[in-house]
N, C-alpha and C positions, 0 to 999 in steps of 0.2 A: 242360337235359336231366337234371342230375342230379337236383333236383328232382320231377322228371317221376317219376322212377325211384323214389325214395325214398317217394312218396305212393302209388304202383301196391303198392309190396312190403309197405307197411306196413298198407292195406290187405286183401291178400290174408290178413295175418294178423290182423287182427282181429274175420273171418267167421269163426272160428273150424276153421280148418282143422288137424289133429288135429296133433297133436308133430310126429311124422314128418318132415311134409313140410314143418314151419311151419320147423322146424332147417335141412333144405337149403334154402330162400328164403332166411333167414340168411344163409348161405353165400355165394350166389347175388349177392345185396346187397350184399356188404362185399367181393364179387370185381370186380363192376360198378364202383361205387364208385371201386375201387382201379385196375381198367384206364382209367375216364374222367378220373380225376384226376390219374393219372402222362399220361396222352395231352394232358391240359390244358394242365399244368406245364411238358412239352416242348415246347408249339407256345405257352409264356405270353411271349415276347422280346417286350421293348416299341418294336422296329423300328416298326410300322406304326402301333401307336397312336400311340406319342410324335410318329412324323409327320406323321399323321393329325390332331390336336388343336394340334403348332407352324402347321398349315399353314391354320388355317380362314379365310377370307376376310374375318371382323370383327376377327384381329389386324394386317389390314394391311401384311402385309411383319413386323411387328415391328422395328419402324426404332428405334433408338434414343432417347430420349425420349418416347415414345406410348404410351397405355395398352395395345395389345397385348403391347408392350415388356417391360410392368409384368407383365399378365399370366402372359405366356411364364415369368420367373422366377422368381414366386409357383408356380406349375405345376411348373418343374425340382425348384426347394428343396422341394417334397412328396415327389415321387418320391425324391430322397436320401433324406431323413427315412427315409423309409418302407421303404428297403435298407438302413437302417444307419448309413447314413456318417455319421461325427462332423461337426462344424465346425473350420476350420481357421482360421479368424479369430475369436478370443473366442467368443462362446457366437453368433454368426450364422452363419449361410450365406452371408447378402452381404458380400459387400466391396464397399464404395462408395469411387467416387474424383472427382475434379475433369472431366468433359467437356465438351466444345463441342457444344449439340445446335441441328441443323437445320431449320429449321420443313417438317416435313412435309404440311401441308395447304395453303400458298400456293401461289398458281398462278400463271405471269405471264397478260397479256393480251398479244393479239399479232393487230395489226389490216393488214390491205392495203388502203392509199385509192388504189382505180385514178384513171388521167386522166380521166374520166368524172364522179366527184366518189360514186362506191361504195365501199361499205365493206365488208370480210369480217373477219371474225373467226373466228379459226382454230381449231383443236379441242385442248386438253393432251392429250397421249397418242396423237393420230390423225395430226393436222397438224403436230407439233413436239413437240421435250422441250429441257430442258435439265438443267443439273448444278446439283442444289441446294444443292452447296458455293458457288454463285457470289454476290456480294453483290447488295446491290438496286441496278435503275437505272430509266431512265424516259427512252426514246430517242423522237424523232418525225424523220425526215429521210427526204431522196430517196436510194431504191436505186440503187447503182453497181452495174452489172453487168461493164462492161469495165473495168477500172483496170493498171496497173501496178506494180510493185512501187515501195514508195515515194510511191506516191498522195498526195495530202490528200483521203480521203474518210471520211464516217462510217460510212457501214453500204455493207458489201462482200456479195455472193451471190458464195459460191464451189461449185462441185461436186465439193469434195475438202477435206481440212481443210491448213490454212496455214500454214507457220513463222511465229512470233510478230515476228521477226527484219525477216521481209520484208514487215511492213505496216506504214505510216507512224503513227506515234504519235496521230494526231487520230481514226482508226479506233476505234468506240467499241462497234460490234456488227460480228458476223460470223455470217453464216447459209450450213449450211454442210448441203448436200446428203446423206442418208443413208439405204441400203438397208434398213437392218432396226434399229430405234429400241433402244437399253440404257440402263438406269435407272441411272444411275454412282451411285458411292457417295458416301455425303454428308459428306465431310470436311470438312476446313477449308477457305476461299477458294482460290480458283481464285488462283494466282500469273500471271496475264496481264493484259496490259495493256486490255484489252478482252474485250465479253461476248461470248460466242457459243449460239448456237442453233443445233440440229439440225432440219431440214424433212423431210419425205415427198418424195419424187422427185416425186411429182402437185404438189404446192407450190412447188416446186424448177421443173418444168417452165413452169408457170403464170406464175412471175416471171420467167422469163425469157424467155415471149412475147411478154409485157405489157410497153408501153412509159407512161416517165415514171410511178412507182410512187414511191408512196413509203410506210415503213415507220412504225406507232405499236408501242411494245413497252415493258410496263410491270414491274416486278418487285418486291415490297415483302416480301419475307416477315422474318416475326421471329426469326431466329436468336438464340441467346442461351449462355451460359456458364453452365452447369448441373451436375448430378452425375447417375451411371449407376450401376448393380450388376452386377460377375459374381457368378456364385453357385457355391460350391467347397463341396467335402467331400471329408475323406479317410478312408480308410483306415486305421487304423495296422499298422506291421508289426515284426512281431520286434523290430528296431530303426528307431531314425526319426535315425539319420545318415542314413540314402541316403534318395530318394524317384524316383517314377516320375509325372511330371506326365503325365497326358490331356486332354487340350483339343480342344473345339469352338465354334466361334461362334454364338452364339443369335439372335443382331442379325442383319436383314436393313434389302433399300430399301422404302420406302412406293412405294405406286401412285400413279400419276403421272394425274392427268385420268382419260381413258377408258382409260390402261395400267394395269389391277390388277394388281398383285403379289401372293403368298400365297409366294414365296421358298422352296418346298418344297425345291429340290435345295439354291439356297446360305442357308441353310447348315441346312434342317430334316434335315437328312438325317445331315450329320457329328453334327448335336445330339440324334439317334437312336438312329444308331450309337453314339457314345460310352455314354449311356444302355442300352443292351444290354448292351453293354461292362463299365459299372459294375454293372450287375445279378448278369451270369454273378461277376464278379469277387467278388463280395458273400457269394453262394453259396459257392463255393469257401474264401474267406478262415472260415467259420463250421467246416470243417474243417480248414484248416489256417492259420495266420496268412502272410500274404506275409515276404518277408525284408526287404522294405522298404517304407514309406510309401508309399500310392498316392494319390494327389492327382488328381480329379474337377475340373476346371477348364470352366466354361460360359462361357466370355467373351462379354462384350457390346462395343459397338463398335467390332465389327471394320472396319465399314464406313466408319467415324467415326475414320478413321487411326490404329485399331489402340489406342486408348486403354486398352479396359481390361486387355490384357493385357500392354500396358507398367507399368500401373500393379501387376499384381500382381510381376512381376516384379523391382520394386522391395526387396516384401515378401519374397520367394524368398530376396535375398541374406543378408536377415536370417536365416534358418531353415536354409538345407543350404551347405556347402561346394560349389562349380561342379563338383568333378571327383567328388560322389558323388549327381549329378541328371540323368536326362534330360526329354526331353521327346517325345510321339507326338502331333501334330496332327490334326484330323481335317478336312474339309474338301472340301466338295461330293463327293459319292461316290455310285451308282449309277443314277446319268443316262444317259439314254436316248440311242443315239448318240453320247455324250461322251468317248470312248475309252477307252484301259488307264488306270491310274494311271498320273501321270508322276513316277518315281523318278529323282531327281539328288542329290548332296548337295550339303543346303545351306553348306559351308563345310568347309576339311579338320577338324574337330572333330568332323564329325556322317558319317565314312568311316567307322569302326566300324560303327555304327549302321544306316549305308546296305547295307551290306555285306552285317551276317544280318539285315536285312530284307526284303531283294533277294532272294538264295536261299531264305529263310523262304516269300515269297507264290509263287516259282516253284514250290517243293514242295506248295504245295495248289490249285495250277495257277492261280492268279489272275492275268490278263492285265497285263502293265505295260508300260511302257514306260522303259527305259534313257534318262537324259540327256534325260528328258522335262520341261518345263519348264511347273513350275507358281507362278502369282502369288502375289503376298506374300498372307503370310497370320499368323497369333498367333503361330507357332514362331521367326518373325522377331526379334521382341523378347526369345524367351527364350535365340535364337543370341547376340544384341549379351550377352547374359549369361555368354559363352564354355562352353553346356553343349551335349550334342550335342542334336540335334535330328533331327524327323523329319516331313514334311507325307502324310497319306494324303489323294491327292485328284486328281481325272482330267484326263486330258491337256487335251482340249480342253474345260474346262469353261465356256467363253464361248458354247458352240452351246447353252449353256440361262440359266446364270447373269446374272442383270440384266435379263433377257429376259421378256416378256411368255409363252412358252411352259413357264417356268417354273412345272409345276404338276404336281400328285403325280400325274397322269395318264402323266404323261415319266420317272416314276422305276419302276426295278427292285430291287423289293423285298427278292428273294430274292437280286439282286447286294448288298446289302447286307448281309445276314445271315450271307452267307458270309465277307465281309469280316471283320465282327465275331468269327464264330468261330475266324478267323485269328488274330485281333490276341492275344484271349485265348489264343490254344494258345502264340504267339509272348512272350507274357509270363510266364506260368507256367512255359515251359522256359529261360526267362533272368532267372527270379527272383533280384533281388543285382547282377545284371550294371548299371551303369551308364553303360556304353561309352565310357568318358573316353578322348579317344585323348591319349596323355599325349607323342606324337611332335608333334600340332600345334603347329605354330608356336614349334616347338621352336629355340631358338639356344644353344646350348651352345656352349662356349669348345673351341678344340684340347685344354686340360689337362684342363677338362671329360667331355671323351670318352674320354681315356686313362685319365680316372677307373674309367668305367665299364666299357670294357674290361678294364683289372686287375680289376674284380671280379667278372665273367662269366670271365678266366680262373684265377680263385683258386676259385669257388664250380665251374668244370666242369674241375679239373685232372686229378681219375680220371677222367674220364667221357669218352666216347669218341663222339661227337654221328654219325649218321649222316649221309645225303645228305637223306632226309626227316625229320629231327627236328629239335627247336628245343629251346632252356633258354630258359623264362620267371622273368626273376627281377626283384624288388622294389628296388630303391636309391632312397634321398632320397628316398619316397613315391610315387613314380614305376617304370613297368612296362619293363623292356627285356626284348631276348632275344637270344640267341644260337644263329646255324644253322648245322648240320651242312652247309647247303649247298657243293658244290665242284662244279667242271665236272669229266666221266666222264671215261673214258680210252679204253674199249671200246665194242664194238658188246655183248659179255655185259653188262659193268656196265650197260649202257643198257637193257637187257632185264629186268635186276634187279628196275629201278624202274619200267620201262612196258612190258610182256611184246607189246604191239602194236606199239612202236615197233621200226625198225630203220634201220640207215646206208641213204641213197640210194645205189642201183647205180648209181657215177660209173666203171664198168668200162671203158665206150668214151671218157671224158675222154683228151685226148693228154695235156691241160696236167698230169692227175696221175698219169702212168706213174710218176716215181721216188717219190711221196707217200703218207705214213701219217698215219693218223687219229692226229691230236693232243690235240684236245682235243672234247667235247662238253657244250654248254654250253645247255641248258635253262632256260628260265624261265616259269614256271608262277602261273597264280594263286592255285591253292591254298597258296604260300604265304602271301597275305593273309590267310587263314585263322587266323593267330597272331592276328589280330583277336578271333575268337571267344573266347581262351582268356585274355584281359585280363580283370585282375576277376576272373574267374572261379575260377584255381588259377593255380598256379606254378609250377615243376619240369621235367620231359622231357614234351616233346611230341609224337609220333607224327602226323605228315601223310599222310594217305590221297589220295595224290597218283592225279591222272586224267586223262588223256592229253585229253578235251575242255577242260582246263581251262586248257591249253598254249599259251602266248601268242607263242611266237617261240623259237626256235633259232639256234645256231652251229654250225657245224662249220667246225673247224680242222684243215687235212690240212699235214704239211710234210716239206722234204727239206732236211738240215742247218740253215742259216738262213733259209730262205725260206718264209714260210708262204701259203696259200691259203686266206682265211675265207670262208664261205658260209653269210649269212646269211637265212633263212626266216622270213618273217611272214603270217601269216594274218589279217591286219587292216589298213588303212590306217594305222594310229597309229604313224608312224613317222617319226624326226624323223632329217634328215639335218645330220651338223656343219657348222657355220655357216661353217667353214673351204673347206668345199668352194661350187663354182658345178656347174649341171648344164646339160650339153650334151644335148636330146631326138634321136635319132635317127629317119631316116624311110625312106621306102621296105621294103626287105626287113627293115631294125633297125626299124623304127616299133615302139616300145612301149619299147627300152631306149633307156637314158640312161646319159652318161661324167661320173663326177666328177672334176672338174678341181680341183685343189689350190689356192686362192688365192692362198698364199705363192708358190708357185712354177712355176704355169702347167701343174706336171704330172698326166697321169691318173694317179688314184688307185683306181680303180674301176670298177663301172657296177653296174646295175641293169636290173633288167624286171618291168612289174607289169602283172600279167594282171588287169585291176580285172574281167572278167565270174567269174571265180573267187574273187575278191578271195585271190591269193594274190601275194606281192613276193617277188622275189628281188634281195639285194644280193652282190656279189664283189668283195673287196679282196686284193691281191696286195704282196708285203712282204718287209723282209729284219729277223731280230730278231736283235740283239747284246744278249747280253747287257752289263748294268755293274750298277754298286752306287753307291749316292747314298745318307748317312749312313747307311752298316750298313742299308739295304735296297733288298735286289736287284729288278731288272726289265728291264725289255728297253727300247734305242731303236728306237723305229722308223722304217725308213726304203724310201716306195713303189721297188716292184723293176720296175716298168713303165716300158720303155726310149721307149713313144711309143704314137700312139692305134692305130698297127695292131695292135701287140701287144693291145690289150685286145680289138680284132676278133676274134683270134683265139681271146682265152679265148669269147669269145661265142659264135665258131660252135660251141667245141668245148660246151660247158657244154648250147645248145642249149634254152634254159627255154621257148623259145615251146610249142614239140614236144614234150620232155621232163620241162617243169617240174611237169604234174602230179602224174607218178610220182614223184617226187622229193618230192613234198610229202607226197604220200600215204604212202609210207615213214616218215619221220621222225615224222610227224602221229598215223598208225593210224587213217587213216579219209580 
């Protein structure tokens, strides 16, 4: 188009058209120009090409050791080159390491000799598959169809897949019934005692109409001990202590017979997006340098039990200290039908991380899913590295991945793009940040901790910490903090800090005519929020505390020594002491429960949980003495419930069935 334009204007001026007007054509040209090449630029993201060219049907899947394989990486290492990015292993892009590769083109045979003395041979891809991690065999025997566990038989037809446990050791094939055929990945050997094969339900039906059948099934392929390349480039940044690894897998499975592969969602898609990723990033870095190393990671055989990004990882510990590296994985992402991402962390090291990632994608409305569970994948090997980590990649990605339906016709491109300009907005504003959570797996000694407390109160002994503030301070290279957190005292003080919250009207309670609000005791998520501000600075922290963020309450009402707790939860995540047993109540009680003390057979308690609201209520009932045990004081406790009617009657009076949602709704502000 631009072209077009350029020959049209240039032209017009060389008919000789007078100054005048040849001046505004000028004009005209270099305005054209300028609007079709900022329009270019903005729509230049190499989302679609890069997937478009990972995904063409003569690279195969891109399986590991095959020349699309080769290709694919010859193809990424241009595109780096050509954004910039240095090498991060001596003067290549590749890193080559040690792999076990799969032979990708052998097929088994796989023949049915009916009683008749016919022969069929089955189709790869149509009629069967198997896992080309499995080694070679070469079976001929009569099909069992009934057996028992414990058999002596060699080849079993089962219409479901089998404990290895429960088939007799002379068992040497298993053919095993399957709705919809997946290309597994090609690791190492199958650890089973015998081969199995997956059939078509029509194959599956057929053998087991058929009588006196018996099976030929042959399998030769050349596996072999070889070497692979990922292909890395980084960025440098201000400084290259810290670094920020990006990774996708480039390695896919080969087409199996008549099942072609082209592996667009697993994994052309993360090795797309990354590629966008690294671009936008590339741009930016030309103004301003990052604060830290950014590392472009393309890993190959992922498929091939994750070899090569255990291998780079190796090299990782040579180059950064664990607690000034993360990692962002990428990995199968805007597939068709495949759901939200599924965000969990993978390990408590990688809760930071999980944390402003989570709120990160909520804020640019990016669908996910909470405690969503996604398969291993490269970030795995760089967790075993104890650095945080991160997988982006969708819930159910098995309704495409492996799958014959796998193909860029099933991806959403622009769900893509979005993603990527996530990732990038979400980098740029946590530049430096390396989310070490310096609490994991933490075991410090008692004198350990006292350590640290004298120095949180030596460094905040002016300082006056409110209810929502926190001190982030540095000791031993390591991040603590210290919270202004305390439970209120008021229904004003409660209003201070969450202007919707207020005390539930317990006005018609009998149980608390002589009772005053004691204590109120809030716990909120936004305090994980101190998450954010690790790494990042250090000193007084101000929490912008939010009443949806509010995970559970107390309220403590008491008269003398006797107190009444009422505890409120908005969640099922609530774990009752191991101390108690719980008694379910039924008829008119149906929904509450009596906890029963186990030491000593008495109620301690009860409970109601209204799960279509999903709102719990807990009540414990109590006498507090004070005492003092080595210069610090506390209360003994001891249940003030004389027997189970007495607790009837907090329940009629209290009333949660009827009145628990007012009550929630008060405290909650919504």
């Amino acid at each position: 188009m631009v072209e077009e334009i350029k020959s049209c204007t240039f032209l017009c001026i060389s008919r000789g058209v007078c100054m005048k007007y040849r001046r505004w054509l000028v004009v005209i040209y270099i305005l054209i120009t300028a609007l079709i090449f900022c329009s270019c630029n903005k729509n230049s993201d190499y989302v679609e090409p890069v997937l478009k060219e990972l995904s063409q049907a003569s690279w195969n899947g891109r399986q590991v050791g095959t020349d699309g394989n080769i290709k694919a990486g010859e193809y990424l290492t241009n595109l780096l080159k050509n954004l910039g990015y240095e090498t991060f292993i001596e003067e290549s892009y590749y890193h080559t390491y040690s792999q076990y590769i799969t032979d990708s083109e052998a097929l088994p045979t796989f023949k049915i000799i009916y009683e008749s003395g016919n022969i069929e041979e089955l189709e790869p891809g149509i009629d069967f598959i198997i896992n080309r991690g499995g080694s070679s065999f070469s079976i001929k025997g009569e099909l069992s169809k009934a057996w028992d566990e414990g058999e002596k038989t060699e080849i079993i037809l089962s219409s479901e897949s089998i404990k290895s446990q429960d088939i007799h050791q002379s068992c040497k094939l298993l053919l095993v019934k399957n709705d919809n055929f997946r290309v597994a990945s090609n690791a190492y050997r199958l650890n089973l005692p015998y081969n199995m094969i997956d059939i078509s339900p029509e194959v599956y039906n057929k053998l087991s109409e058929a009588e006196n059948v018996q099976i030929e099934a042959e399998y030769q392929p050349n596996n072999k001990n070889g070497t692979a390349s990922n292909i890395i480039g980084v960025l440098k940044g201000k400084s290259s202590e810290k670094a920020l690894v990006l990774s996708a897998h480039f390695d896919g499975v080969a087409s199996f017979g008549k099942l072609a592969m082209t592996c667009a969602y697993d994994n052309a898609t993360g090795t797309a997006a990354l590629m966008e990723v690294a671009r936008q990033l590339a741009e930016r870095a030309k103004k301003r340098p990052f604060a830290l190393d950014i590392i472009v990671c393309f890993f190959n055989g992922e498929e091939a039990a994750l070899e090569g990004s255990k291998a780079f990882t190796q090299i990782l510990n040579t180059k950064y200290e664990k607690d000034k590296v993360y990692n962002i994985n990428i990995d199968c992402v805007g597939g068709k039908n495949c759901g939200p991402l599924a965000m969990k962390p993978f390990d408590e090291m990688s809760n930071l991380l999980y944390e402003a990632m989570t709120k990160h994608l909520q804020e640019w409305n990016i669908p996910i899913k909470k405690d969503g569970l996604y398969p291993s994948s490269d970030h795995a090997n760089l967790a075993s590295n104890g650095i945080p980590v991160l997988v982006i990649g969708e819930n159910d990605v098995f309704n495409l991945a492996h799958r014959a339906s796998d193909k860029i016709e099933n991806i959403n491109i622009s769900e893509i793009k979005n993603i990527c300009d996530a990732l990038v907005d979400f980098i740029v504003k946590n530049d430096g940040n390396t989310f070490y959570n310096s609490n994991a797996g933490t075991d410090l000694s008692p004198a350990e901790w006292d350590e640290i407390r004298q120095k949180a109160e030596l460094l905040t002994k002016d300082m006056e910490l409110d209810f929502n503030e926190l001190f982030v301070f540095e000791f031993k290279n390591q991040l603590f903090c210290k919270s202004g957190y305390r439970p209120l005292r008021s229904e004003e003080e409660l209003k201070k800090y969450y202007p919707d919250a207020q005390l539930p009207d317990f006005s018609n309670v009998n149980i608390l005519k002589d009772y005053t609000i004691d204590t109120i005791d809030i716990s909120n998520d936004n305090y994980e929020f101190v998450n954010y501000y690790w790494g990042k600075e250090t000193g007084k922290v101000e929490l912008d505390l939010k009443m949806d963020k509010t995970r559970n309450a107390r309220l403590i009402y008491s008269s003398g020594n006797k107190a009444v707790e009422i505890n409120m939860h908005p969640s099922p995540m609530v774990v009752i002491d191991p101390e108690y047993s719980e008694k379910e109540l039924t008829g008119d009680y149906e929904g509450y429960r009596i906890f029963i003390g186990d030491y000593d057979g008495k109620p301690e308690g009860f409970g109601y949980y209204d799960n279509a609201k999903k709102q719990y209520f807990y009540v414990y009932f109590y006498t507090r003495e004070p005492i003092t045990v080595d210069g610090n004081t506390g209360y003994r406790i001891t249940t003030a419930f004389l027997d189970e009617e007495q607790v009837y009657e907090f329940i009629d009076s209290f009333d949660f069935k009827n009145k628990g949602e007012s009550y929630f709704r008060a405290i909650y502000g919504r």
